[in-house]
C-alpha positions as CSV (number, residue, x, y, z in Angstrom):
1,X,38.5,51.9,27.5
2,X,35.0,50.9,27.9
3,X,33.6,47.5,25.7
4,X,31.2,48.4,23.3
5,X,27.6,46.7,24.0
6,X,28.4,44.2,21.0
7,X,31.8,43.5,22.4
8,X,30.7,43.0,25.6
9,X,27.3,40.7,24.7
10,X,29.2,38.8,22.2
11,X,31.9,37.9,25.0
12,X,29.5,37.1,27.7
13,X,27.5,34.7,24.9
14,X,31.0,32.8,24.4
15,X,31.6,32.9,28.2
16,X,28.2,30.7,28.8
17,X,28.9,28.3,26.4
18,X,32.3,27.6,27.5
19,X,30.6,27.2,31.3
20,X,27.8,25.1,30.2
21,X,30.3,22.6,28.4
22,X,32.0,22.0,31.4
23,X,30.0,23.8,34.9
24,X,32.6,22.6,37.2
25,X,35.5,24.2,35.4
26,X,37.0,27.0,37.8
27,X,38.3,29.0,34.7
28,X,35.3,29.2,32.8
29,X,33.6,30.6,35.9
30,X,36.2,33.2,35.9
31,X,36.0,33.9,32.9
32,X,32.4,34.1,32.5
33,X,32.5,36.5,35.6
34,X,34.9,39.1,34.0
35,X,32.5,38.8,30.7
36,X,29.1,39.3,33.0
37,X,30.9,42.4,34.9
38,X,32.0,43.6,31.7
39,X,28.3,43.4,29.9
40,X,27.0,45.4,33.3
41,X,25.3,42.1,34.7
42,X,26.9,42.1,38.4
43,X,24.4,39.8,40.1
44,X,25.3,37.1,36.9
45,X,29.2,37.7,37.6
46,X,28.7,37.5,41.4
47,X,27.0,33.6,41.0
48,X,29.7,32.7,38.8
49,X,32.6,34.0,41.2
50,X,30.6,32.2,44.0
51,X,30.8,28.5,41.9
52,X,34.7,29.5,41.3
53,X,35.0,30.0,44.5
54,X,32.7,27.0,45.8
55,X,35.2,24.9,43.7
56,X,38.6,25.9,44.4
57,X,38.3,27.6,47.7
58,X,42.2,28.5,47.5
59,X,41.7,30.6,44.0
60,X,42.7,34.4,45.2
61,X,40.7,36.0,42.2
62,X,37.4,34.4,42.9
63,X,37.3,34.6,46.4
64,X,38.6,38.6,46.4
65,X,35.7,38.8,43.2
66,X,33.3,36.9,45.2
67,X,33.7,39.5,48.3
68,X,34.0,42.3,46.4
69,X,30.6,42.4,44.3
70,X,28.7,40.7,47.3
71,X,29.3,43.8,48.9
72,X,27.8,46.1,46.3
73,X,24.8,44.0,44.9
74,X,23.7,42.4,48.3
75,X,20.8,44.1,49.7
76,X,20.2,46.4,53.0
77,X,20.0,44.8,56.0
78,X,19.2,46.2,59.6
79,X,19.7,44.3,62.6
80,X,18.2,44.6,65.8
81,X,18.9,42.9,68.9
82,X,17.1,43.4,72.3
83,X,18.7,41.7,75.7
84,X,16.9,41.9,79.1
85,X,18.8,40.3,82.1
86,X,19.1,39.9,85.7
87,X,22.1,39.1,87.7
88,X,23.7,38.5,91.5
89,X,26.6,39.2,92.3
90,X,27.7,38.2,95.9
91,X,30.5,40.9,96.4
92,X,30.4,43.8,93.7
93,X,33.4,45.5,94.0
94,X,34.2,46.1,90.5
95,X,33.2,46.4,87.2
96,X,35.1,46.6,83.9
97,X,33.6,47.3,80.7
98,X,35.9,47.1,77.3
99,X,34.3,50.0,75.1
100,X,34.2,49.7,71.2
101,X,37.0,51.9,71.1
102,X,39.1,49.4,72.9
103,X,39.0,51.8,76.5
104,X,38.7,50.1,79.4
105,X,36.3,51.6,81.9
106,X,37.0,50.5,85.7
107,X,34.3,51.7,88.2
108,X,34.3,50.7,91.9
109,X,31.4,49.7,93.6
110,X,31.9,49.1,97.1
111,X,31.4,45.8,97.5
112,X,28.3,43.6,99.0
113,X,25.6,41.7,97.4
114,X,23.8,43.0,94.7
115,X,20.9,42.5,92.5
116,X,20.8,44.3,89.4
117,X,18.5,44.0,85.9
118,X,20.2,45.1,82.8
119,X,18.3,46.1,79.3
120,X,20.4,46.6,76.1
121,X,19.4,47.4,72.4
122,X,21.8,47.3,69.3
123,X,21.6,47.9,66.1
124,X,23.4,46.6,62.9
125,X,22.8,48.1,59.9
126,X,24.4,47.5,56.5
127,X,23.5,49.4,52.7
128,X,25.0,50.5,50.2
129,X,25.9,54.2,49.5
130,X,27.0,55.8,46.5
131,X,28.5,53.0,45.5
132,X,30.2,51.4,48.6
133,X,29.0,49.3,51.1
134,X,28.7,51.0,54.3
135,X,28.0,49.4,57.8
136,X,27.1,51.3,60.9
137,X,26.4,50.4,64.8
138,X,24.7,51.6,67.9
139,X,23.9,50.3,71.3
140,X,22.6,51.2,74.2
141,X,23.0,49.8,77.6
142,X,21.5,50.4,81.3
143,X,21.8,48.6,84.3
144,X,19.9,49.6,87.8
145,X,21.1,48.2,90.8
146,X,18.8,47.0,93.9
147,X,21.9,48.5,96.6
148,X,21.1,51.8,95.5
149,X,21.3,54.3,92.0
150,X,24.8,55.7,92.7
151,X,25.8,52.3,91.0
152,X,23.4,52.3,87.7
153,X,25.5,53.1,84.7
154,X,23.8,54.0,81.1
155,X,26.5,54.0,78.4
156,X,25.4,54.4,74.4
157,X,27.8,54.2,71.3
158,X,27.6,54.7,67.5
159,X,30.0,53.4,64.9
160,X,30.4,53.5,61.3
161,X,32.3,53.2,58.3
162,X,33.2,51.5,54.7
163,X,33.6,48.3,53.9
164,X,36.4,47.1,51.7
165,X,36.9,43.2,50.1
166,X,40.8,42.8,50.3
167,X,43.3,40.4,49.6
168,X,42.0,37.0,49.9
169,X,38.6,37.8,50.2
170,X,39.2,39.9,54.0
171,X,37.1,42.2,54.6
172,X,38.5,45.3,55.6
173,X,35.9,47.7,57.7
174,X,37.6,51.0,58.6
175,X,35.2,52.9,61.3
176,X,34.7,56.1,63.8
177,X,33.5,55.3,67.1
178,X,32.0,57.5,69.8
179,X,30.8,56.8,73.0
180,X,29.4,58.5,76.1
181,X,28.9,57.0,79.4
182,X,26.4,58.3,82.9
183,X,27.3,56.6,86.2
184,X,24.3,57.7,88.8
185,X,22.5,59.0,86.0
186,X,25.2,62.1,85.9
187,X,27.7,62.7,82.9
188,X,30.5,60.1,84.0
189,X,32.9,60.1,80.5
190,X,32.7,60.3,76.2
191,X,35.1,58.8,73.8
192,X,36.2,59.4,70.4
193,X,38.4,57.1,68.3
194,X,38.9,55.2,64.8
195,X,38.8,51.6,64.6
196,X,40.0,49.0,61.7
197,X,38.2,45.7,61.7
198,X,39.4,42.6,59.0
199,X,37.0,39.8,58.7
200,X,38.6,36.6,57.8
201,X,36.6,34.1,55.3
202,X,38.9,31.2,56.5
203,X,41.1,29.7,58.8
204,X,41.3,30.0,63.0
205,X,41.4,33.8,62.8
206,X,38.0,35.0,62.4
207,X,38.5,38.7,63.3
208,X,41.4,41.1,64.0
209,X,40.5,44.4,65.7
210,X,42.8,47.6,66.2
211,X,41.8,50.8,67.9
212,X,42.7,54.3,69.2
213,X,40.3,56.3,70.9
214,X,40.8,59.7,72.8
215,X,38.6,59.7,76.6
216,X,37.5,62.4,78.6
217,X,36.1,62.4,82.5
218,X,33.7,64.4,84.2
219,X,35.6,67.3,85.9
220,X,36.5,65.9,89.4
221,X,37.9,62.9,87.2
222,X,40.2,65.1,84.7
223,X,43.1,62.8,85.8
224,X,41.7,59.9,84.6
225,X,41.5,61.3,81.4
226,X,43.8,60.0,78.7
227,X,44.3,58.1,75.0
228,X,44.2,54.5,74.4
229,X,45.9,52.2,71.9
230,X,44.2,48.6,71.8
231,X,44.1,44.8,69.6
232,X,41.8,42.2,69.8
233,X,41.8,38.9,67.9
234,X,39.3,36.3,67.9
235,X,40.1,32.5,67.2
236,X,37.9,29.7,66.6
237,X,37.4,25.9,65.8
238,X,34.6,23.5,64.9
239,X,34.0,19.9,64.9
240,X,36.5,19.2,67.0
241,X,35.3,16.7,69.8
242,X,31.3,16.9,68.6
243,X,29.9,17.4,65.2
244,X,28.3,20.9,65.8
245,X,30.8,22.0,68.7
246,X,33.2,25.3,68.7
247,X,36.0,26.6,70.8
248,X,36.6,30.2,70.9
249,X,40.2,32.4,71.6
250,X,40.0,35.7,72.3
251,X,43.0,37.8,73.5
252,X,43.0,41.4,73.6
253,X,45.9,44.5,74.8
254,X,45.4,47.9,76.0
255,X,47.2,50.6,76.7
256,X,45.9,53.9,77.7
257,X,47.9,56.9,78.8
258,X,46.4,58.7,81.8
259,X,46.6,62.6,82.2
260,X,48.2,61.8,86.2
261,X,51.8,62.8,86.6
262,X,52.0,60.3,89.2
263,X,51.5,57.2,86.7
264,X,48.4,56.0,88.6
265,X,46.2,56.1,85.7
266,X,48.4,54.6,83.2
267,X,48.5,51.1,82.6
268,X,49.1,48.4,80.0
269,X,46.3,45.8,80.2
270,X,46.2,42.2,78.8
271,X,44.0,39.3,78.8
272,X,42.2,36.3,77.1
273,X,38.9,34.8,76.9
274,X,38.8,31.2,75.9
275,X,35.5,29.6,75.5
276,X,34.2,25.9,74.2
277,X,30.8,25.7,73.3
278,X,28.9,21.8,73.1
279,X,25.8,21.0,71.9
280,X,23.5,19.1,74.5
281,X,20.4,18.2,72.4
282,X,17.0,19.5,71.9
283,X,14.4,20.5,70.3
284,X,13.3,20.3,74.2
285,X,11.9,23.0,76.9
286,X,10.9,25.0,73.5
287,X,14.5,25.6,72.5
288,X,15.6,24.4,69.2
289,X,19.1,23.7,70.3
290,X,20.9,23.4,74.2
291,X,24.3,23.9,74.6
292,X,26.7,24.0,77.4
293,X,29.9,26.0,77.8
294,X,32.6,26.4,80.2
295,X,34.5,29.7,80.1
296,X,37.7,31.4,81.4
297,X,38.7,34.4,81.6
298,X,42.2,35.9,82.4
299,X,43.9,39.3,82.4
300,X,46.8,41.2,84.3
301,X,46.8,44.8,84.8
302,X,50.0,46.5,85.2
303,X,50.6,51.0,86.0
304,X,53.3,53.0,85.8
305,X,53.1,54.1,88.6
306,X,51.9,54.7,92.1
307,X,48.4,55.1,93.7
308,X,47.8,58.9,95.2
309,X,45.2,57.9,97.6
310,X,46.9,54.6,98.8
311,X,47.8,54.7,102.4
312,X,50.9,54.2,101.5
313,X,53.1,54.2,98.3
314,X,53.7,50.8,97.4
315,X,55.3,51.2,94.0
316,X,53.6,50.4,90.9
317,X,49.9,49.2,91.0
318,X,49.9,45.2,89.3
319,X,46.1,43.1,89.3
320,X,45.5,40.0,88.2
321,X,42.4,38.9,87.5
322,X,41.1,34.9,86.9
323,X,37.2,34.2,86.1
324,X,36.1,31.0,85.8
325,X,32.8,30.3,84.1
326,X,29.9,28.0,82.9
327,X,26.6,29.0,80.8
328,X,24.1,27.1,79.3
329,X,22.5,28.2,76.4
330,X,18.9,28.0,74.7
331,X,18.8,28.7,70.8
332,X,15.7,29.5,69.0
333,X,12.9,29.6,71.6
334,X,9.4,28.7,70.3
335,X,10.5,28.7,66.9
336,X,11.9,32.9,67.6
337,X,15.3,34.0,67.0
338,X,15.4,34.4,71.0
339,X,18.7,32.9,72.6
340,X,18.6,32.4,77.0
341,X,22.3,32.3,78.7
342,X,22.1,31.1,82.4
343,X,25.3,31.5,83.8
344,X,27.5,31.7,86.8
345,X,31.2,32.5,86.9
346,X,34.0,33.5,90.0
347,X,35.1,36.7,89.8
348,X,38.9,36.2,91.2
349,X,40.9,39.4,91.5
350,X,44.5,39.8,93.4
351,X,46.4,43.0,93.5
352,X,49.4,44.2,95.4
353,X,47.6,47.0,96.8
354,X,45.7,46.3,100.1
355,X,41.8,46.4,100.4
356,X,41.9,46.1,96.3
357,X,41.6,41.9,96.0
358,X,38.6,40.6,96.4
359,X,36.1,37.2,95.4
360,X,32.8,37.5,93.8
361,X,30.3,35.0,92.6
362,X,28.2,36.3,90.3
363,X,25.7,34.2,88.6
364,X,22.3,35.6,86.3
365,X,20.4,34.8,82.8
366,X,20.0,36.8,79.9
367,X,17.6,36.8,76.7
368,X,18.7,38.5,73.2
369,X,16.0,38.4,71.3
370,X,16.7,39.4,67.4
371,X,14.5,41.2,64.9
């Protein structure tokens, strides 16, 4: 049953002078919470779960509390992020793009040098409707290569869904994804799938991602086509060397079933990305902040089965792929929420089918600038 106004006031009025006898007292801040949500004054219960949880950062009910009505009474916000880059790459065989969906998307090139600009725009919107806090994506991508248009690839997504404060304040963000991808500028694939996202307010494990997405090819490509289960975790740490430094774990598995009675197109893929990022200095060259940060990347691709147009069959397909890397990055130029990654990395890839392994360097920069 709902408390009657007087009820309600009365108990909120006894709430506040309990919290201003003692403002550091965890369950007065609780209680004076319930009282606020009770009397229909959210934004008054939401500061007094924040304090609760300020001061005892272990307290389940004032962290979930915190979360939950931080969703609601926090107002819209709408990202939107605009990257330009340009990039070499001495032997460009292949290229691998994870998809939000958690596909994997393997195009070969041909190999030889290549120059190629890039331009990207995403957007990241959050609001609240009817009564729930809803958060949606999109992005768009194009790259255009100097060797010729039959490698330029254009590839666009949208994804959205509800957001849900769970269990120890983790935010729980179930989502639909599509996607659609052009290679050449012709129809190359789409994607449809569901995602589940948790956000973690504490600890090493930041983020846990699991997907399932359904992807179709262009005609001459209907074997490719095929369903894909996927995970992906980041990791990361602070302060650990350097005030102000981080070090970031991200592994990730894929499995996607290929439509190819021969097994050629299914494959179980898994990898990491392990990154660790430290501050240099600034303010200097107009950046606010310089950091530098070596990266590695590793993965191993394993098929079912064989490869139809391999000279010869050579039993199940395995890759392995290493990529060492270093960027340096430029926070806040001129003030701006602009961000500059120069970078190179070696592109390292071994497989047991002849003409597949191959070395790349590939070094570029990129700006993201944020509005």
């Amino acid at each position: 049953a709902q408390t009657p106004p007087a009820t309600a006031a009365a108990e909120l009025q006894a709430a506040f002078d309990q919290l201003m006898a003692n403002p550091a007292d965890v369950d007065a801040s609780l209680r004076y919470g319930r009282a606020a949500e009770a009397a229909g004054q959210p934004r008054k219960a939401l500061a007094a779960y924040e304090r609760a949880a300020t001061h005892a950062p272990a307290n389940e009910e004032a962290q979930a509390a915190f979360r939950r009505l931080k969703l609601v009474i926090e107002p819209a916000t709408t990202r939107i992020l605009v990257g330009f880059g340009v990039m070499f790459d001495s032997n460009a065989e292949y290229q691998t793009r994870q998809l939000n969906s958690g596909t994997l998307i393997t195009e070969r090139l041909g190999g030889g040098s290549d120059v190629n600009a890039n331009a990207s725009l995403r957007v990241i919107d959050e609001r609240v409707i009817e009564g729930r806090r809803w958060r949606s994506r999109a992005q768009l991508f194009g790259d255009f290569h100097a060797r010729g248009r039959n490698r330029d690839g254009h590839y666009a997504s949208v994804e959205t869904g509800p957001m849900f404060a769970g269990w120890h304040g983790v935010m729980i963000s179930p989502s639909l994804v599509g996607e659609v991808g052009f290679a050449d500028y012709k129809y190359l694939f789409h994607s449809l799938g569901v995602a589940v996202t948790a956000e973690f307010p504490q600890g090493y494990l930041r983020r846990l991602r699991l997907g399932f997405a359904d992807t179709r090819f262009e005609p001459s490509l209907a074997s490719r086509n095929g369903y894909s289960f996927s995970g992906k975790a980041e990791f990361s740490a602070s302060d650990l060397a350097f005030v102000g430094d981080a070090l970031h774990l991200t592994p990730y598995a894929v499995r996607y079933r290929g439509a190819a009675a021969t097994g050629e197109e299914t494959y179980s893929e898994t990898g990491m990305r392990l990154a660790y990022v430290a501050p240099l200095g600034g303010p200097a060259l107009g950046f606010t902040g310089i950091f530098l940060s070596p990266e590695l990347t590793v993965s191993g691709r394993w098929y079912d089965g064989f490869e139809a147009a391999a000279p010869t069959n050579l039993g199940a397909r395995e890759d392995y792929r290493v990529i060492p890397g270093v960027r340096l990055i430029g926070s806040e130029f001129l003030g701006k929420a602009v961000t500059t990654f120069v970078y190179y990395e070696f592109d390292r890839l071994r497989s047991n089918y002849a003409g597949h392994s191959h070395n790349n360097h590939r070094a570029g920069v990129h700006v993201v600038a944020e509005f």
